[in-house]
C-alpha positions in Angstrom: 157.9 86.0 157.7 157.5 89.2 156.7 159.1 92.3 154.4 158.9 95.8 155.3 158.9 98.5 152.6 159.7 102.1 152.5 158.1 104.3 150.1 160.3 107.4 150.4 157.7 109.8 148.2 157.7 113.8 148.1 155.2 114.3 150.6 156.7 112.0 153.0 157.9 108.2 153.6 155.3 105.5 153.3 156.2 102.2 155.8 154.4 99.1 154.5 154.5 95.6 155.6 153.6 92.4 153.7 153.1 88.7 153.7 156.0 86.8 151.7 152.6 86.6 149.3 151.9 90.2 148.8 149.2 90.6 151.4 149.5 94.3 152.9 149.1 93.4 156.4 149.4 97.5 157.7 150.8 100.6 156.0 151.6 104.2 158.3 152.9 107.4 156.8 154.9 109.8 157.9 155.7 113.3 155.9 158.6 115.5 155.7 158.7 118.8 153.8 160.2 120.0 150.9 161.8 123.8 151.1 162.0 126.6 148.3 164.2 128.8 149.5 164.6 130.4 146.0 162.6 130.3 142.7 163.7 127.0 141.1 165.2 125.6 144.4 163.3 122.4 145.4 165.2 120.5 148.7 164.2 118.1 151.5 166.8 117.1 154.5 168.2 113.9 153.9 167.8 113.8 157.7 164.3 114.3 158.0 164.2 111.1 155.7 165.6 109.2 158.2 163.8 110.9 160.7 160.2 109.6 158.9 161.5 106.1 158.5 162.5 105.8 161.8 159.2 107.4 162.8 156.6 104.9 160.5 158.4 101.6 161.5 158.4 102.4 165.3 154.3 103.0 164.7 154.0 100.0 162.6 155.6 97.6 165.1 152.9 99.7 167.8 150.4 98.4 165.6 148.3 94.8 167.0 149.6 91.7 165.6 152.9 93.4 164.2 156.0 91.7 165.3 159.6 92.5 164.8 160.6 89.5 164.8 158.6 88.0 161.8 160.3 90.9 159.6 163.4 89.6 157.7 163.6 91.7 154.8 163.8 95.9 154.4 163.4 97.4 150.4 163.1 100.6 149.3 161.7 102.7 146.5 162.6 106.5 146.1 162.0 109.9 144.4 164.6 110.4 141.7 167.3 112.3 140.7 168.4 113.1 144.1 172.0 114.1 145.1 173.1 113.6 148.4 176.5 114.5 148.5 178.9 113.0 151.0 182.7 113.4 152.2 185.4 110.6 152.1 184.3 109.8 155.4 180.9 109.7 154.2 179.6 112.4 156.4 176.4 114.4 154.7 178.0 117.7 153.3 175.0 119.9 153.0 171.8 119.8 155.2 169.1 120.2 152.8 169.8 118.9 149.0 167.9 119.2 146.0 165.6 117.0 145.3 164.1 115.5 141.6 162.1 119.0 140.7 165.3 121.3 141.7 166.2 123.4 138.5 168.8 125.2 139.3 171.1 124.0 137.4 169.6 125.2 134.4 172.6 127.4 133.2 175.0 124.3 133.5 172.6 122.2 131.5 172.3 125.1 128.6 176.2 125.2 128.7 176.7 121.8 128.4 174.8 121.3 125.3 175.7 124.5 123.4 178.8 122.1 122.5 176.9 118.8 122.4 173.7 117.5 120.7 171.0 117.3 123.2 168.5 114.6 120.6 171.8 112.5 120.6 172.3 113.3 124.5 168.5 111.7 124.7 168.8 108.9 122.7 171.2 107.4 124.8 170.2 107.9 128.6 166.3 108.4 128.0 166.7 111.7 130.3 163.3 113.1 129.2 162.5 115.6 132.2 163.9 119.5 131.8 167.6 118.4 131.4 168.3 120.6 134.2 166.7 118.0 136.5 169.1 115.3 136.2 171.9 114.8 138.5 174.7 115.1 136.5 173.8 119.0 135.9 173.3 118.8 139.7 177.1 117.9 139.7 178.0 120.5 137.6 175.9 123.4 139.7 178.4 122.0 143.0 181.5 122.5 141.3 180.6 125.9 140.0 178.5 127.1 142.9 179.7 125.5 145.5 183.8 124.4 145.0 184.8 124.2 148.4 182.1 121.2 149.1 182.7 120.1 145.6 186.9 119.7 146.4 185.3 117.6 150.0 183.3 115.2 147.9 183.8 111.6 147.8 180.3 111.0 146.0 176.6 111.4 145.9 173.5 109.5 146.6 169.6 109.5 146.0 167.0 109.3 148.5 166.6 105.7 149.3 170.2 105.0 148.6 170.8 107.3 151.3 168.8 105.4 153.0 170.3 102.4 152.5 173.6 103.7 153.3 172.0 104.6 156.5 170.7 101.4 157.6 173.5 99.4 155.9 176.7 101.5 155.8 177.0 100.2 152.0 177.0 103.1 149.3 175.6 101.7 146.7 172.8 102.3 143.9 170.7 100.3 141.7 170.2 100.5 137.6 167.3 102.0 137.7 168.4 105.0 140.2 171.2 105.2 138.0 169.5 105.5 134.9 168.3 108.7 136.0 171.8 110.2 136.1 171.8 112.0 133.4 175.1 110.0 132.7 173.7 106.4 132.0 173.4 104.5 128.8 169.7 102.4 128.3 172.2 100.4 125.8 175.1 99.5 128.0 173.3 99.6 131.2 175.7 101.4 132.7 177.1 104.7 133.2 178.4 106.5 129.8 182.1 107.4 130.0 181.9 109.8 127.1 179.3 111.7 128.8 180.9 111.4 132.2 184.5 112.5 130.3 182.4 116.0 128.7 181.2 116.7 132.1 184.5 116.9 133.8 183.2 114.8 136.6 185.3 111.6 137.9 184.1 108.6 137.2 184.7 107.5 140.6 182.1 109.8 141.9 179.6 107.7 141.0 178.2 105.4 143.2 178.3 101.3 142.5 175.3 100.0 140.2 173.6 96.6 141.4 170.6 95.1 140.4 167.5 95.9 142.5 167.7 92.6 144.3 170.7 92.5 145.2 171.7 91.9 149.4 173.0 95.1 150.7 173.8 93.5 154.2 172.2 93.6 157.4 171.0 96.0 159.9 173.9 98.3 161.7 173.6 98.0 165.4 172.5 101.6 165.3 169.7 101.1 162.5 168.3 98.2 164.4 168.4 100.0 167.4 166.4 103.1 166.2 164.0 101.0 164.4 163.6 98.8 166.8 164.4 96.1 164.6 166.7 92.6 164.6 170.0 93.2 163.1 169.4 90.2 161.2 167.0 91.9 159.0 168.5 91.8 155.2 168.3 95.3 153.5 167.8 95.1 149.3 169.0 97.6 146.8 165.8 98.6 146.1 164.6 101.1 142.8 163.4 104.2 142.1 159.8 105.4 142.2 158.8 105.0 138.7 160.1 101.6 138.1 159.2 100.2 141.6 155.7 101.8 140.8 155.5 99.8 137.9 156.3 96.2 139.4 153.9 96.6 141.9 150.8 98.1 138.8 152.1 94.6 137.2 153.3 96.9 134.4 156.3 94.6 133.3 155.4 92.9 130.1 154.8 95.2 126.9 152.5 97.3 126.7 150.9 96.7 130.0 150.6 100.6 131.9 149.6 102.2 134.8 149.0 106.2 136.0 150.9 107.4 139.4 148.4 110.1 141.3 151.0 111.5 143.7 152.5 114.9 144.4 154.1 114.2 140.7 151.6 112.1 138.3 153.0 110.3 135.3 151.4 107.8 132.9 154.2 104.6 132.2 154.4 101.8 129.7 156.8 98.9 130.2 158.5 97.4 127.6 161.9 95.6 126.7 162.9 98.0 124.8 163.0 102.0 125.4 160.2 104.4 124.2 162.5 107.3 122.9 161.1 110.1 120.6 162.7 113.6 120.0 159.5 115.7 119.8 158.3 114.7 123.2 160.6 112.9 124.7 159.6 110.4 127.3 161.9 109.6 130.0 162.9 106.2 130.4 163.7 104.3 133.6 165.6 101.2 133.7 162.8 98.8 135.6 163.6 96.9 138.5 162.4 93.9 136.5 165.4 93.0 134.3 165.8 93.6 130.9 162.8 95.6 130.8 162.2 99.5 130.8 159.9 101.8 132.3 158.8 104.7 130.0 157.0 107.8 131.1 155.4 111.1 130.6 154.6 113.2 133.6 153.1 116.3 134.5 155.2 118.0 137.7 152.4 119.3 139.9 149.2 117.2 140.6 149.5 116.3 144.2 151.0 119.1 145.3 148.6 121.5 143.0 146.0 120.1 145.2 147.6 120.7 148.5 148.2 124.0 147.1 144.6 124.4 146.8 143.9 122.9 150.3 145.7 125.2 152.1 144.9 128.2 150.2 141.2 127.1 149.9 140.4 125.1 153.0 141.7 126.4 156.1 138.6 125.5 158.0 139.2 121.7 156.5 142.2 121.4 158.2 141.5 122.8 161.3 138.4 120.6 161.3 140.0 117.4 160.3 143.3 118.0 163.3 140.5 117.9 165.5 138.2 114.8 164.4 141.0 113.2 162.8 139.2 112.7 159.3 141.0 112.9 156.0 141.2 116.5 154.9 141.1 115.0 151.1 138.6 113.2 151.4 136.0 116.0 152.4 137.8 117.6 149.3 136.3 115.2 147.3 132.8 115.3 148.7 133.2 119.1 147.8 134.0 118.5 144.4 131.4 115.4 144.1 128.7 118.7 144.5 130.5 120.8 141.3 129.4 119.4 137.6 131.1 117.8 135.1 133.6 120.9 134.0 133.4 122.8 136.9 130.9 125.4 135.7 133.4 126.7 133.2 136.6 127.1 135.4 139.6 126.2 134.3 142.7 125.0 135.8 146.1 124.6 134.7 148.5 122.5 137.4 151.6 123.3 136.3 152.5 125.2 139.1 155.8 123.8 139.5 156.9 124.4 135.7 156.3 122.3 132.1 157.2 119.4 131.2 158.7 118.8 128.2 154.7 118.2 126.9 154.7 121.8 127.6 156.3 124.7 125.8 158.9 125.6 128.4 160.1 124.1 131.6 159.6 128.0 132.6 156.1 127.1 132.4 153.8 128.4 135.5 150.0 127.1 135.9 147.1 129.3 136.4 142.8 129.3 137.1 141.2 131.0 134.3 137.7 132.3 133.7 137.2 132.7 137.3 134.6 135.0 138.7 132.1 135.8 141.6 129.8 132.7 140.8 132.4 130.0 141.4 132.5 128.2 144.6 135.3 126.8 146.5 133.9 123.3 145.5 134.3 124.4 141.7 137.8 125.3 142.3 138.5 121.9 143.6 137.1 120.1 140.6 138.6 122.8 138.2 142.2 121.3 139.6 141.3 117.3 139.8 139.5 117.7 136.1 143.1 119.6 135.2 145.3 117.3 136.2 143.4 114.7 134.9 143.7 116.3 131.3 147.0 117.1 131.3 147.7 113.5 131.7 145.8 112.9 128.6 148.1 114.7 126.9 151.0 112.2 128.1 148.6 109.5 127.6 148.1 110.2 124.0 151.6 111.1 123.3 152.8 107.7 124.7 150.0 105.8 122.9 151.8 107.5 119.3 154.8 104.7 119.9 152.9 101.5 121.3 149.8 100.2 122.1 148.6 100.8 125.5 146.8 98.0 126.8 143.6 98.4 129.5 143.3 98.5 132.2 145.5 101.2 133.0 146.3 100.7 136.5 145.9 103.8 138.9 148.4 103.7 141.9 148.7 106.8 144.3 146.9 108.9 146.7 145.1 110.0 144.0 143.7 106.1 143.2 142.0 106.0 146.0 138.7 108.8 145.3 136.0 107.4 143.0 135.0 110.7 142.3 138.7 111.5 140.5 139.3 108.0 139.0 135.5 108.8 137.4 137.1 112.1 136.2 140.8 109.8 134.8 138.4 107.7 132.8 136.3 110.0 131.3 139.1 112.9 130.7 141.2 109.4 128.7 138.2 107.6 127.7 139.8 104.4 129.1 139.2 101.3 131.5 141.0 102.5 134.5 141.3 100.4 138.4 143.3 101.0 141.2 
């Protein structure tokens, strides 16, 4: 018997299958893109999600010794804060919804709290990102921006509940998606009415909470038939990213920790209670483990600074790579192998998609400085891994200021896999790190 997993990620959806054990037995990936159609717009199509996962499991069962019939259980993790909204007939109301990094609702978020106190709005949902992140102020920018959709809608979902809906035709979301409302209280585990009754919003626009294990159902005739999968395959709730990423670092006991190296990269702690400060503000996840929590920092570009690089950078990598079929990161790495330790004095800051509340502003842009004629493309590369790296320090140190971190820190993510940057992670924290 076996359980597939879907990995719906920024970049792209991740289709893994394992053993009842844990043993990966093969893992295919297939991407999706994320538009900017305006400064502070971030959005992927909820259909080229489905599109992906459709896409990786029809490969993965094309793989030797993979078997549709041995699979008997689908779960999900996705990106956060997403908000998906659909009609009372549960149609998909816009084609291309913003995704966790979208800030444009920035002015509804400044409103809301020139009545409200933001430290008290905090303490009680964990909502550490730019508050204009969260889905509630997501809401908000609908009903101002967009009323006629807004009057349509029935309710909203996130990535991999979409998913779920999809493959399922249950709406439905789990605590620790929920907990990144914006609306949800780490106390009650469950959504806040006296935030929800400040917004305006109905409470009945929010979807149903379940626990991460919980039995959505089955297959539909139509998912199994696109998949190419038995309709008696059982689909789970499922979590978000963070907390998801955090069972499988075995971050769920205090203390214990791990590092995510994707597109985003955060540094999380799990504990059973909250970490919650007011001068730095982690955001806090419900975990999919119960009665635990997932506390974070994060900085928003890492992944996607070094794409940014590749395809500004290394145009011939790419063009080399389609052709021999190599990994256009990994010859990134051997380039920055050849530049030293501080990348002869450049200097990179990968904040290209705004601060984080370790940063000044949310407003926020990155930058290379000290740049000039004698640096090399491969000093460029290593300016941005050794950048990212020490940003995370900075959410490294901040969480260490409320509990003790244990070692190893776990490294999970694309980024996990280059010895040359977990080298840079351990020296840049001066910690035992492993992937």
């Amino acid at each position: 018997m076996a359980i597939l997993a879907y990995d719906l990620g920024t970049g792209g959806n991740k289709a893994s299958l394992y053993e009842n054990d844990g043993t990966l037995l093969a893992a295919v990936f297939e991407g999706y893109d994320t538009f900017y159609p305006q400064s502070g717009f971030h959005e992927q199509k909820p259909e080229d999600w489905k599109k992906a996962v459709i896409a990786s499991t029809r490969k993965l069962l094309a793989m030797p010794g993979v078997s549709a019939e041995t699979i008997t259980c689908v779960a999900l993790s996705g990106h956060s804060l997403g908000c998906v909204p659909l009609d009372e007939n549960n149609q998909l109301l816009l084609d291309s919804t913003p995704i966790w990094s979208d800030s444009r609702a920035k002015t509804q978020a400044d409103r809301f709290f020139l009545t409200r106190d933001y430290s008290q709005w905090y303490l009680k949902t964990g909502a550490g990102f730019p508050p204009a992140h969260y889905t509630i102020f997501k809401l908000l920018w609908y009903r101002e921006n967009l009323p006629e959709l807004f009057a349509r809608m029935k309710t909203f979902l996130g990535t991999k509940d979409f998913i779920n809906f999809w493959l399922t035709g249950r709406i439905a979301t789990d605590f620790s998606y929920a907990s990144g409302t914006g609306a949800y209280s780490l106390k009650d585990w469950d959504y806040d009415q006296e935030i929800i009754d400040a917004s305006g919003l109905p409470r009945g626009i929010f979807p149903e909470i379940l626990p991460s294990t919980e039995i959505l159902g089955s297959l539909t005739s139509e998912a199994a038939s696109e998949l190419g999968l038995p309709e008696t395959v059982k689909v789970v709730a499922g979590g978000v990213d963070n907390s998801c990423m955090a069972l499988g670092a075995r971050a769920f006991k205090n203390g214990s920790s791990y590092a995510s190296l994707g597109s985003s990269s955060w540094i999380a702690v799990s504990d059973e209670k909250p970490l919650l400060d007011t001068k730095f503000f982690p955001y806090v996840f419900a975990h999919v483990v119960p009665g635990q929590f997932a506390s974070a920092t994060a900085i928003f570009s890492a992944g996607t600074t070094l794409k940014w690089i590749r395809d500004f950078c290394c145009a011939d990598l790419i063009e080399e790579c389609e052709k021999t079929g190599e990994n256009v990161y990994a010859k990134m790495m051997a380039l920055a192998n050849d530049s030293p330790i501080g990348a002869r004095g450049l200097l990179l800051n990968p904040s290209f998609a705004g601060g984080s509340c370790l940063e000044p502003s949310s407003e926020m842009r990155g930058g290379i400085f000290n740049l000039d004629l004698s640096h090399s493309r491969a000093d460029i590369i290593r300016a941005g891994l050794e950048g990212i790296a020490l940003n995370l320090r900075k959410a490294l140190d901040a969480l260490g200021t409320l509990t003790q971190i244990a070692e190893p820190i776990v490294l999970v993510g694309g980024g996990a896999i280059s010895p040359i940057w977990r080298q840079i992670y351990a020296d840049a924290w001066n910690k035992t790190v492993e992937k």
